[in-house]
C-alpha positions as a Markdown table, in Angstrom:
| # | Residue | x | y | z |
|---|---|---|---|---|
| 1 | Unk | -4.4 | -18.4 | -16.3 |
| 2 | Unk | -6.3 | -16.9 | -13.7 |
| 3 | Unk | -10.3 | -16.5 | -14.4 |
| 4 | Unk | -11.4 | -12.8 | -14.9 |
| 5 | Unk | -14.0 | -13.0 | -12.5 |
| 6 | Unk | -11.3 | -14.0 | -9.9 |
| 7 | Unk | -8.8 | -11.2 | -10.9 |
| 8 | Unk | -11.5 | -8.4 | -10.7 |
| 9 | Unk | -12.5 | -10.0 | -7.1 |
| 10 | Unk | -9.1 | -9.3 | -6.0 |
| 11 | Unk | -8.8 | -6.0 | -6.1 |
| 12 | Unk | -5.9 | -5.5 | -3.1 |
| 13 | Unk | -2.2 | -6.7 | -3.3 |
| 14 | Unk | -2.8 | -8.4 | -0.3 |
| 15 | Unk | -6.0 | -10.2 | -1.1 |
| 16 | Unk | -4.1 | -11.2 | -4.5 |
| 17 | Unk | -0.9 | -12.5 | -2.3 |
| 18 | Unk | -3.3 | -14.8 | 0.4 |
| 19 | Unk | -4.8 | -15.9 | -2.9 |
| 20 | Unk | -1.0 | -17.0 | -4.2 |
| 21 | Unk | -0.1 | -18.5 | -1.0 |
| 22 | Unk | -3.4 | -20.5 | -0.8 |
| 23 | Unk | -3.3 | -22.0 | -4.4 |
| 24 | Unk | 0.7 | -21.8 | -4.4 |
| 25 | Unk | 1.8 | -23.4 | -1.5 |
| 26 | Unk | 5.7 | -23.4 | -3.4 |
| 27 | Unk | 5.2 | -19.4 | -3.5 |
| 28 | Unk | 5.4 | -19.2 | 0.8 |
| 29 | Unk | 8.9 | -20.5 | 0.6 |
| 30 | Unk | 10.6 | -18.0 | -2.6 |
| 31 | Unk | 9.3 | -14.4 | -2.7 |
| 32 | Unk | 10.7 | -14.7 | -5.8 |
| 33 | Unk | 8.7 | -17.1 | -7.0 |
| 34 | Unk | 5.9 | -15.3 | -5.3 |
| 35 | Unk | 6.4 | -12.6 | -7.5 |
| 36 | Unk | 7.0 | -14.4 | -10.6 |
| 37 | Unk | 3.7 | -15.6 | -9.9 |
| 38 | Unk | 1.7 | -12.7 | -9.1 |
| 39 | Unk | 3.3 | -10.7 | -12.4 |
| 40 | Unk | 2.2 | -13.8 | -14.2 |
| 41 | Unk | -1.2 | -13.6 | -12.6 |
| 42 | Unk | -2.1 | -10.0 | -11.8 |
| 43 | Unk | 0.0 | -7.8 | -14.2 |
| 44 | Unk | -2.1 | -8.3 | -17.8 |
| 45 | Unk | 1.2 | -6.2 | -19.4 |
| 46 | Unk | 3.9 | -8.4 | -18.6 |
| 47 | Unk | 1.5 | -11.7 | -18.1 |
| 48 | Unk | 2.4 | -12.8 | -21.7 |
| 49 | Unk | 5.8 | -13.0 | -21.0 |
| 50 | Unk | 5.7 | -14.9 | -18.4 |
| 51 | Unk | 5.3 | -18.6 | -18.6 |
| 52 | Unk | 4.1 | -20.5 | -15.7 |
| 53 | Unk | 7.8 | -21.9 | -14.4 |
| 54 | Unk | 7.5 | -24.3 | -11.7 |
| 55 | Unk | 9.1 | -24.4 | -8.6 |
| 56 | Unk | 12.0 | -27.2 | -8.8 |
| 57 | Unk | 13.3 | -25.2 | -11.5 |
| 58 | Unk | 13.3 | -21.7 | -9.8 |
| 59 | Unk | 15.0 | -22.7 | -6.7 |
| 60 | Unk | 18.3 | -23.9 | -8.6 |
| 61 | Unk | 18.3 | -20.9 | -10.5 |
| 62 | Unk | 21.0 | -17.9 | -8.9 |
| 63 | Unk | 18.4 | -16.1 | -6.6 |
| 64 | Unk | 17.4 | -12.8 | -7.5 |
| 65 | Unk | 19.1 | -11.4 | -3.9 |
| 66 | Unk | 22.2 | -12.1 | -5.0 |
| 67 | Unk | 22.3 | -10.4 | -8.7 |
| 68 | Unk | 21.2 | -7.9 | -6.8 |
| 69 | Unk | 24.2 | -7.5 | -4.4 |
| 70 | Unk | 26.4 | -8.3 | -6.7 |
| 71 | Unk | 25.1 | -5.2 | -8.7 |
| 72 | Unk | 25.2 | -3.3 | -5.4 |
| 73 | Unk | 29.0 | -4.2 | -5.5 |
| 74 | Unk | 29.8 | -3.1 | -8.6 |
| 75 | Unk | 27.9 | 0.1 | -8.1 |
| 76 | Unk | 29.8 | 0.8 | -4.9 |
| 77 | Unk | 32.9 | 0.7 | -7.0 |
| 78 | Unk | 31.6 | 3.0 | -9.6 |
| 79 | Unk | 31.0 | 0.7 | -12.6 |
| 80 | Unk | 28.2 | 0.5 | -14.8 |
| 81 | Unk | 26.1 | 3.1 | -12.5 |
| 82 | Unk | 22.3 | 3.4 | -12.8 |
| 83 | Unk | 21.8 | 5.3 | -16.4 |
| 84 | Unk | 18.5 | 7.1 | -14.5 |
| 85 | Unk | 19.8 | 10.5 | -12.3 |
| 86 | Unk | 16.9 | 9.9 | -10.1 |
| 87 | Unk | 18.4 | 6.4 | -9.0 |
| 88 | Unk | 21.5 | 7.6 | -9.2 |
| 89 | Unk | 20.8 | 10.1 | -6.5 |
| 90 | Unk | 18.5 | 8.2 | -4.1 |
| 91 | Unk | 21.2 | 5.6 | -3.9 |
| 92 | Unk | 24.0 | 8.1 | -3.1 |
| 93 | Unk | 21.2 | 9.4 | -0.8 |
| 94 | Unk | 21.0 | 6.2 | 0.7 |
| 95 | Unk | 24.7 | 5.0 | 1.2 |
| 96 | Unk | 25.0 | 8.3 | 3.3 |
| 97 | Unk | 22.6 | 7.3 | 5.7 |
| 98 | Unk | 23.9 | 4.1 | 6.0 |
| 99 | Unk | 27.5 | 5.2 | 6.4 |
| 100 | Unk | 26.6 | 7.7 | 9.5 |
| 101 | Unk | 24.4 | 5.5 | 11.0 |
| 102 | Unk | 26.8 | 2.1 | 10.9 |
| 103 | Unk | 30.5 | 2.3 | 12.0 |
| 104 | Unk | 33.0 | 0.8 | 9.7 |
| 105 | Unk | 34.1 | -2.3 | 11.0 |
């Protein structure tokens, strides 16, 4: 775990990120992994729950971008929609947007 000195020096996201990427070299190929690893290092809330996991083992796991589209999917087809009305809303607000601005193909 990270020293408390360290974490209190690094007070920006950004200053916290170079500090991942210096000490993490694994972390500037997987943002997930970068993310894993700053929650891990920089969020004391969650920190206990996450377990250092190294890379080998997070780069054969299904990435995170495509649970996320496959969620997107699903959404689009009106299953299992987002339980929050404020989500619920900025994603319809979004998917508006999207269909005036791109042409269906």
């Amino acid at each position: 775990m990270l020293e408390t000195d360290v974490a209190q020096k690094l007070k920006t996201v950004k200053e916290r990120v170079e500090y991942i990427l210096e000490n993490y070299p694994e972390a500037r190929n997987d943002d997930f992994y970068l993310y894993l690893i700053y929650v891990r290092l920089f969020e004391p809330k969650l920190s206990g729950y996450i377990k250092y996991i190294p890379f080998n083992l997070v780069k054969t796991a299904t990435r995170f971008e495509t649970i996320r589209r496959c969620r997107q999917k699903l959404q689009e087809q009106g299953q299992y929609l987002p339980t929050d009305p404020k989500i619920l809303r900025k994603r319809r607000k979004l998917a508006e947007i999207y269909r005036k601005v791109m042409p269906r193909l």
